[in-house]
C-alpha positions as protocol buffer text, in pm:
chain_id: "A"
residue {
  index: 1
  type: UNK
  ca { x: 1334 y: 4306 z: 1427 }
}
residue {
  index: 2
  type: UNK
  ca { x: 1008 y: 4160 z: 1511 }
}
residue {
  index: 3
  type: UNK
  ca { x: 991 y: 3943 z: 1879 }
}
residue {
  index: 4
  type: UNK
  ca { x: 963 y: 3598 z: 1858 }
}
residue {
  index: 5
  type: UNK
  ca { x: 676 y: 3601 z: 2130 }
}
residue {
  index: 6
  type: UNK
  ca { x: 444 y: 3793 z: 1851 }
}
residue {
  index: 7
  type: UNK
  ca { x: 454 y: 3602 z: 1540 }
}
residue {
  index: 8
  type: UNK
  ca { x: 205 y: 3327 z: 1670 }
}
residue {
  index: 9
  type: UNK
  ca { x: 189 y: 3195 z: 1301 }
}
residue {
  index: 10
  type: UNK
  ca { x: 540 y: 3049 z: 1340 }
}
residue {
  index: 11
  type: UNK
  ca { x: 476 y: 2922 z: 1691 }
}
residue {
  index: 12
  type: UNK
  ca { x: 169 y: 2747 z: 1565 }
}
residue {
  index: 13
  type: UNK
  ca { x: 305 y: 2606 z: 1234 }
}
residue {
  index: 14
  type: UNK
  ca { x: 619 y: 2457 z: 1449 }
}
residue {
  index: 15
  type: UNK
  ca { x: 325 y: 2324 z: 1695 }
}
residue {
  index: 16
  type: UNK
  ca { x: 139 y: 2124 z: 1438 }
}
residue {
  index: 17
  type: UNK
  ca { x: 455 y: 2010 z: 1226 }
}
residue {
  index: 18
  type: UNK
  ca { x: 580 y: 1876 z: 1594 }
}
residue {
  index: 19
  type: UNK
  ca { x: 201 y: 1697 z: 1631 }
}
residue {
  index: 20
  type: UNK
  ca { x: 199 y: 1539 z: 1330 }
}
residue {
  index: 21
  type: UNK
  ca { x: 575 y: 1437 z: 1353 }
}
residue {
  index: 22
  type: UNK
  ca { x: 462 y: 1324 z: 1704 }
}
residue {
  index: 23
  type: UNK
  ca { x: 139 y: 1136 z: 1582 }
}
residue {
  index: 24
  type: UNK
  ca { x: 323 y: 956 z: 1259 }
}
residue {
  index: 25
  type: UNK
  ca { x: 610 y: 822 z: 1495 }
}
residue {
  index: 26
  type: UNK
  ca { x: 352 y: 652 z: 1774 }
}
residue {
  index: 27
  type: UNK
  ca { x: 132 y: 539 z: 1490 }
}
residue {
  index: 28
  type: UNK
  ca { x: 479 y: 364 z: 1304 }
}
residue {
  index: 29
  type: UNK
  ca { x: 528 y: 247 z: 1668 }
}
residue {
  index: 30
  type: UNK
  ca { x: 239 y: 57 z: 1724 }
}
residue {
  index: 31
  type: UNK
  ca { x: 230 y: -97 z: 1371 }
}
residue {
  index: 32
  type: UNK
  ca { x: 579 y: -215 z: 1450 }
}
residue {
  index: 33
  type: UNK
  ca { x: 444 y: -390 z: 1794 }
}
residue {
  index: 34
  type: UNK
  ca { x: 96 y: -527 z: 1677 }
}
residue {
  index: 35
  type: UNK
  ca { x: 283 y: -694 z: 1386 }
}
residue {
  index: 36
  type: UNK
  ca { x: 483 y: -844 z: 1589 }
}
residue {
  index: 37
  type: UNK
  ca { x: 249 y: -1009 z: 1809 }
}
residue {
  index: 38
  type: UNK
  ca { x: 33 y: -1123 z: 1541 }
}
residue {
  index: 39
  type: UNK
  ca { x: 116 y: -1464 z: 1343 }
}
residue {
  index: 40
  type: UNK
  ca { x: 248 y: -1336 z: 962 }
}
residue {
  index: 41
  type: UNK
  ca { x: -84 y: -1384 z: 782 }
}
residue {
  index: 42
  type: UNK
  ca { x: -15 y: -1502 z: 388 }
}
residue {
  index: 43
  type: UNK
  ca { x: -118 y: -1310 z: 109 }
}
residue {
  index: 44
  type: UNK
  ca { x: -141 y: -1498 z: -179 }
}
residue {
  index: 45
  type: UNK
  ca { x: -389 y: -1808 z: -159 }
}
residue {
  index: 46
  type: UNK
  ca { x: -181 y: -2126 z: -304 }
}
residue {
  index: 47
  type: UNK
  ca { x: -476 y: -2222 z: -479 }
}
residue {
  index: 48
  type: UNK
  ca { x: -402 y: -2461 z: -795 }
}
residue {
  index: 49
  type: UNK
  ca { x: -516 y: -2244 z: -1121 }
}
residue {
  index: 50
  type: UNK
  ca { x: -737 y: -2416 z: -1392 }
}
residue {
  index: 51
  type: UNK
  ca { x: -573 y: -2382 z: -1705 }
}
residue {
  index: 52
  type: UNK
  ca { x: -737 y: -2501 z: -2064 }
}
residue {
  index: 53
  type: UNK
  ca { x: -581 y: -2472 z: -2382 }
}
residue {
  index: 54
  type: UNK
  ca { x: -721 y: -2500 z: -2735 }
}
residue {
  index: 55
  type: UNK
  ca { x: -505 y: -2663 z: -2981 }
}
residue {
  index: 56
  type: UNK
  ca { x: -603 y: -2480 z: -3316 }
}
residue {
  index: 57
  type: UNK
  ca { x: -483 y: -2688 z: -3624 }
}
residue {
  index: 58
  type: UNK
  ca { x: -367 y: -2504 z: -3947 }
}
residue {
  index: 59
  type: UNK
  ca { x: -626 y: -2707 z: -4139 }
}
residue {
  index: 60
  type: UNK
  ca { x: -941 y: -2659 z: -3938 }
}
residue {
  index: 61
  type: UNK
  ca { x: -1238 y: -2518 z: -4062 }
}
residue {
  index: 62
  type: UNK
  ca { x: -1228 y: -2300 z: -3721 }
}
residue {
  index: 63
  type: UNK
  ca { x: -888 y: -2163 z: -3850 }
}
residue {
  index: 64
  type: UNK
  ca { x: -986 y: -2047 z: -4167 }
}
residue {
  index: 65
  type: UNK
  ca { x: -1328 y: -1894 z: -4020 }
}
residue {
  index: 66
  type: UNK
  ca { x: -1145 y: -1706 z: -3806 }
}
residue {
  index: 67
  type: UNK
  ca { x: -861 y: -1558 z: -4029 }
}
């Protein structure tokens, strides 16, 4: 059986899985904290929408030119 102080492959994949564990978990942690501080900022605008409808009547010349 091979010694665990040789196979520098392993030592270096379990290095940079334990970095980027490492780097992911202070990053969630100081996401956590600057939302906190910070006011909740909205998302949506509450702007009223503009809506227009176009009655169509059955009889219309418009109805017939377009069917």
């Amino acid at each position: 059986m091979s010694n665990w102080t040789s196979l520098w492959y392993v030592w270096l994949l379990l290095l940079t899985v334990f970095l980027l564990l490492l780097c992911g978990i202070t990053a969630s942690c100081i996401r956590f904290c600057c939302r906190k501080k910070r006011p909740p900022v909205e998302t949506f605008s509450r702007h009223p929408c503009d809506l227009t409808a176009i009655a169509i009547d059955s009889d219309s010349t418009a109805h017939s030119t377009v069917t």
